[in-house]
C-alpha positions as a printed Julia matrix, in Angstrom:
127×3 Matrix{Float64}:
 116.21  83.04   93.92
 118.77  82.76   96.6
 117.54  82.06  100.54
 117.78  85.75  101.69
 115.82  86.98   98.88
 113.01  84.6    99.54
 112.7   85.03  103.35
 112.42  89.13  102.54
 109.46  88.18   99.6
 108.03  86.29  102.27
 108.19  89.05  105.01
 106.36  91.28  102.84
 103.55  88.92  102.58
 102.71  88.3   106.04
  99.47  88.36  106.82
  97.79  91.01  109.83
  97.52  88.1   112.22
 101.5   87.32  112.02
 101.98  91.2   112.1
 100.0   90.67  115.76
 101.56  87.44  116.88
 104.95  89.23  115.93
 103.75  92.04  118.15
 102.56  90.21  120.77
 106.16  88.17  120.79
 108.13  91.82  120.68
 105.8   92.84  123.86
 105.88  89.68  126.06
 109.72  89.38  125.52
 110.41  92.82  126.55
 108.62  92.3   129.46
 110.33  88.98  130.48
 113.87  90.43  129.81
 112.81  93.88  131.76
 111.35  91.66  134.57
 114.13  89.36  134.87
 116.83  91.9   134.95
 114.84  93.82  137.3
 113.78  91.3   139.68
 117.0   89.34  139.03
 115.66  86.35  137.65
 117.56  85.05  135.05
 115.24  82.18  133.68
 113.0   84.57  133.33
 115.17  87.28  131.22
 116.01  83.93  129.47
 112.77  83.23  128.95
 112.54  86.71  126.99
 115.77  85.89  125.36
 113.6   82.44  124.1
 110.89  85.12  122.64
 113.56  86.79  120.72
 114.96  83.51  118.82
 111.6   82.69  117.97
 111.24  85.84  115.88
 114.48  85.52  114.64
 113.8   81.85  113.33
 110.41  82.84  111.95
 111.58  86.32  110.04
 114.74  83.97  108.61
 111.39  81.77  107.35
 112.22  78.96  109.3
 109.57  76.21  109.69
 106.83  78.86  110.89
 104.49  76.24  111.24
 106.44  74.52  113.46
 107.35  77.9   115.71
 103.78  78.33  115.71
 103.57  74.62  117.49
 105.87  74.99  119.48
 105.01  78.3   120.91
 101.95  77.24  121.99
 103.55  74.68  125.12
 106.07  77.3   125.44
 103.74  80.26  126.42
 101.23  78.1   128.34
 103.82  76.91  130.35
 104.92  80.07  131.9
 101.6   80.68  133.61
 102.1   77.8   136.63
 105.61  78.83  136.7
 104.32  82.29  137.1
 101.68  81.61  139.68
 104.2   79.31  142.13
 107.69  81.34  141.46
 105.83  85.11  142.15
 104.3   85.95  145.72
 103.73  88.89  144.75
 101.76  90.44  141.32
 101.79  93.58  139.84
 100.24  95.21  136.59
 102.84  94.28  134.21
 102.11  90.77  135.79
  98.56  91.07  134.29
  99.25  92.59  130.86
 101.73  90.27  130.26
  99.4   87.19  131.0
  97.05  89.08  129.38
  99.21  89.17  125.97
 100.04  85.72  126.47
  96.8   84.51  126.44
  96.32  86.63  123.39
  99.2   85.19  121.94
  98.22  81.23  122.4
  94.82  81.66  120.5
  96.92  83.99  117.74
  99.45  80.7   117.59
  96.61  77.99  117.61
  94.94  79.83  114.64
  97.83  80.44  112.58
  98.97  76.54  113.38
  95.97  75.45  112.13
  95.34  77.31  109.16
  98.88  76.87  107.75
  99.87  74.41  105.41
 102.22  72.36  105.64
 105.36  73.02  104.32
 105.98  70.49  101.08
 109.41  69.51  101.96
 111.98  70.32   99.69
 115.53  68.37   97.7
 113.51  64.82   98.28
 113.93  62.17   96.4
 111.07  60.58   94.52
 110.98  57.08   93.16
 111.78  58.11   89.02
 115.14  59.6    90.59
């Protein structure tokens, strides 16, 4: 079974929770990349732009279990550099945070209740 024919088995197989955390990723990147292009802040478009990759890694069945680690530190840290770079808050502010926070107890469940991934072409002693 060749690599893209695996990653598409395993994108049928997802479970409900990655369906949300997927969501949640599609909805908090669209609203950093609509935010930074509106407000005409480009880390924070880039931040958006950081969402995106992240799916892209984890539909390609890259390491999920370590996009699931790291996303944790990445989405956590946008809330101090929301609250000192933004004098000023609106309601896509709040939903966003809102889906954030969503998203980090999503991303500590599914870190913790996924294996780890056997690791694959080692050698073993008898080789």
């Amino acid at each position: 079974m060749n690599a893209q024919n695996k990653s598409a088995s395993r994108i049928g197989s997802l479970t409900q929770l990655q369906w949300l955390a997927i969501a949640l990723v599609v909805v908090t990147g669209v609203l950093h990349v609509y935010a930074g292009v509106v407000e005409g802040r480009i880390p924070v478009a880039l931040a958006g732009v950081g969402y995106a990759g992240a799916l892209v890694l984890f539909f390609l069945d890259y390491r999920r279990r370590l996009l699931y680690l790291i996303g944790i530190p990445y989405t956590a840290v946008q809330f101090p550099l929301w609250i000192v770079a933004k004098s000023e808050y609106g309601m896509i502010d709040y939903v966003d945070k809102a889906v954030q926070v969503v998203l980090i107890l999503v991303l500590i469940y599914l870190y913790l209740n996924t294996p780890s991934e056997p690791a694959e072409n080692t050698a073993t002693a008898a080789d």
